[in-house]
N, C-alpha and C positions, 0 to 999 in steps of 0.2 A: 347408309353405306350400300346404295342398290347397285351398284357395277359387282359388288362379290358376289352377287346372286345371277350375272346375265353369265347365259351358257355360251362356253368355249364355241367361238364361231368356226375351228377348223374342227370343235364338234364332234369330232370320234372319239371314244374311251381310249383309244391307241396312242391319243398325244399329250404326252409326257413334259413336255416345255415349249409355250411358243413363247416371242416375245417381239417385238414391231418397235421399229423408232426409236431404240432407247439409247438415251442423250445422257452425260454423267461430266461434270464441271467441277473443280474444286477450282475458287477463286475465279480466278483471269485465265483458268490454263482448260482446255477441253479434254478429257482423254481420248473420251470416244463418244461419236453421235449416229443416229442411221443405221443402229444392229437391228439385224433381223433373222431369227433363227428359231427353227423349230425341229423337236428332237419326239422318236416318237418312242413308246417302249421296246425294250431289247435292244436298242440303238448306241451305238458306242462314239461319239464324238469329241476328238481332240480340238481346243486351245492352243496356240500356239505364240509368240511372239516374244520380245528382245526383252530383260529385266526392263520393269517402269514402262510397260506399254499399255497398264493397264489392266491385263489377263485376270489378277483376282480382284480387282474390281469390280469387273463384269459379273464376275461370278456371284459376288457378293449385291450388285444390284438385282439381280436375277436369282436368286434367295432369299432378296428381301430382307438381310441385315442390312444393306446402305439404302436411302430413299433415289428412285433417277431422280432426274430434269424435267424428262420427256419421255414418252413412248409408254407401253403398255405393256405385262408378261400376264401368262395364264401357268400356273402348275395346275397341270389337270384339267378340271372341271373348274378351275377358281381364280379367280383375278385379282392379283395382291393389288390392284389399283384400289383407294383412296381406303385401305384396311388402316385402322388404328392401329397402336402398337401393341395391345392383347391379340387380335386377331390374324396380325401379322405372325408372332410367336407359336399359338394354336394351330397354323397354316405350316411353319416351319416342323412343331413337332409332327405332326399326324404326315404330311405329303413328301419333306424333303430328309434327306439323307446327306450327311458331308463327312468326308474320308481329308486328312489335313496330313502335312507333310509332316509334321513335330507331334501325330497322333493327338495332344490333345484330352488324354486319358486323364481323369481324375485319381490323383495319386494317393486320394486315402478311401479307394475302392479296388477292390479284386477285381480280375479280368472278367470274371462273372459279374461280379456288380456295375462295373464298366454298361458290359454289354444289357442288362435288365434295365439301366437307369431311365431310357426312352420308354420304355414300357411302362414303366412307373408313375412319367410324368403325364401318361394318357389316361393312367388309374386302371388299367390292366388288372384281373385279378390274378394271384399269385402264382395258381397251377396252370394259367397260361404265359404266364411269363417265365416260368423254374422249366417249364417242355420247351420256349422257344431258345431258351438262352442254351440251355444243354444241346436243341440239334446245331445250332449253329456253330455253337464253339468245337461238336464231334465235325461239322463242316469243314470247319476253318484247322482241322487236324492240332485242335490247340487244348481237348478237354481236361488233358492232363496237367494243363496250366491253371483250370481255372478258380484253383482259389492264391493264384500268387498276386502281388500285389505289381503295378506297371514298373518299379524300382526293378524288379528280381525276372523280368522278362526283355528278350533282344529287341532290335530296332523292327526285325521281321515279327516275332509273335505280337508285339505292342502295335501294328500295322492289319494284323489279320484280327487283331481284338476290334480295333476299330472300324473297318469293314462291317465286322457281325452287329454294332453297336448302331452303323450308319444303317444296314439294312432292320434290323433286328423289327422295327414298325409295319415291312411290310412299303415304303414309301416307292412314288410310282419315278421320281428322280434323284439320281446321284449325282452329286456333285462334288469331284476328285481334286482336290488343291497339290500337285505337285505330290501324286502321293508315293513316288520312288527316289523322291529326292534326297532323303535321309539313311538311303539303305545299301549294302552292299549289293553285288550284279546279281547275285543268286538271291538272294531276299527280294530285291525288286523285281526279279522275272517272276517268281513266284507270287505277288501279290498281284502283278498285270493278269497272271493265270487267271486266280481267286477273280478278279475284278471282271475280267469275259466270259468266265464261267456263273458267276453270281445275277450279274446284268441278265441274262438268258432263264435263267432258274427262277428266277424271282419276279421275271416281267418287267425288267425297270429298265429305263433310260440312266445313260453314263454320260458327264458335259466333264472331261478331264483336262486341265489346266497345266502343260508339261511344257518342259523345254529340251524332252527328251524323245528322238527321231523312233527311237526304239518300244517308247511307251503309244508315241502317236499311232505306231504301227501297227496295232490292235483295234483301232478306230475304224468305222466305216468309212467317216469321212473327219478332213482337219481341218478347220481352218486360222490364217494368219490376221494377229489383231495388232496392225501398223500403221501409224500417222491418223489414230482414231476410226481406222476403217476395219472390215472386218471381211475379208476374203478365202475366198476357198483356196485349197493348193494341194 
């Protein structure tokens, strides 16, 4: 596996996602070929395009839950090209963060245990995980929740749990699946808050997957993913 070991050729600690050429096919049908995008930390980056264009797709070949076709991605310092699927997952826990529209939350864990469980799976030991999970969730204004279970909390507190669960490793990219899609106007301005406030705090890169003008507008930069292309706008 020596491509996981060759160093990120745009080489700064500042870049948070690149990724070159990447092609992704199901069947006879192409989504999208020819992406090329690099995001760097702090960086806030909209997705954009029409349902079935692809958008979490992409996200997901560039996360490294789908395998591409073609092309190349770097998280970081690391090249998910030709990782097995231990190595893939290890890469996933420890670099990446994902915030999903339907939260996601394990429903027979607390919002605390929610948010501990990545810590857990890194083998963390416990008074670093019991301090990180408490300042995040006083962060996330939700401490008072946190021994309820995701049944007994709104679409907004279940949204700001998953935020602190996505950040809670410390990873240098997030990656936002539609994540005001489920929520009322005042719930979703408030997690865009959390989301441009956290990205900055934390050092990390945001790649957010919306179909919303208002979400995008948080972004540095957007871009549209149409007829497999992938343009700025």
């Amino acid at each position: 596996m020596h491509s996981s070991q060759q160093q990120n050729p745009s080489s700064s600690s500042v870049t948070a996602l690149k990724c070159s050429g990447i092609a992704k096919s199901f069947g006879s049908r192409s989504l999208f070929s020819g992406i090329n995008l690099e995001l760097r930390r702090r960086e806030m980056v909209a997705l954009l395009g029409a349902s079935g264009s692809g958008k979490s797709t992409l996200l997901h070949c560039l996360s490294g839950v789908l395998p591409t076709d073609e092309g190349t991605t770097w998280i970081g310092e690391q090249s998910l090209d030709n990782l097995n699927r231990e190595q893939l997952a290890q890469c996933r826990r420890t670099k990446i963060g994902t915030v999903f529209q339907f939260f996601h939350l394990m429903p027979t864990l607390t919002a605390a245990e929610n948010v501990e469980l990545p810590l857990q799976l890194l083998g963390n030991p416990r008074a670093v995980r019991e301090n990180r999970v408490q300042e995040l969730l006083e962060r996330m204004g939700i401490a008072h929740r946190a021994n309820a279970f995701p049944s007994a909390l709104s679409g907004g507190e279940m949204q700001r749990v998953a935020i602190a669960r996505a950040i809670a490793h410390r990873p240098p990219i997030i990656f936002a699946d539609e994540p005001t899609g489920n929520l009322d106007q005042n719930s979703g301005q408030e997690v865009l808050r959390l989301l441009t406030e956290i990205t900055q705090e934390e050092n990390a890169a945001l790649l957010m997957v919306t179909h919303s003008e208002e979400a995008a507008a948080i972004c540095q930069r957007s871009y549209k993913l149409e007829e497999g292309m992938l343009t700025a706008v």
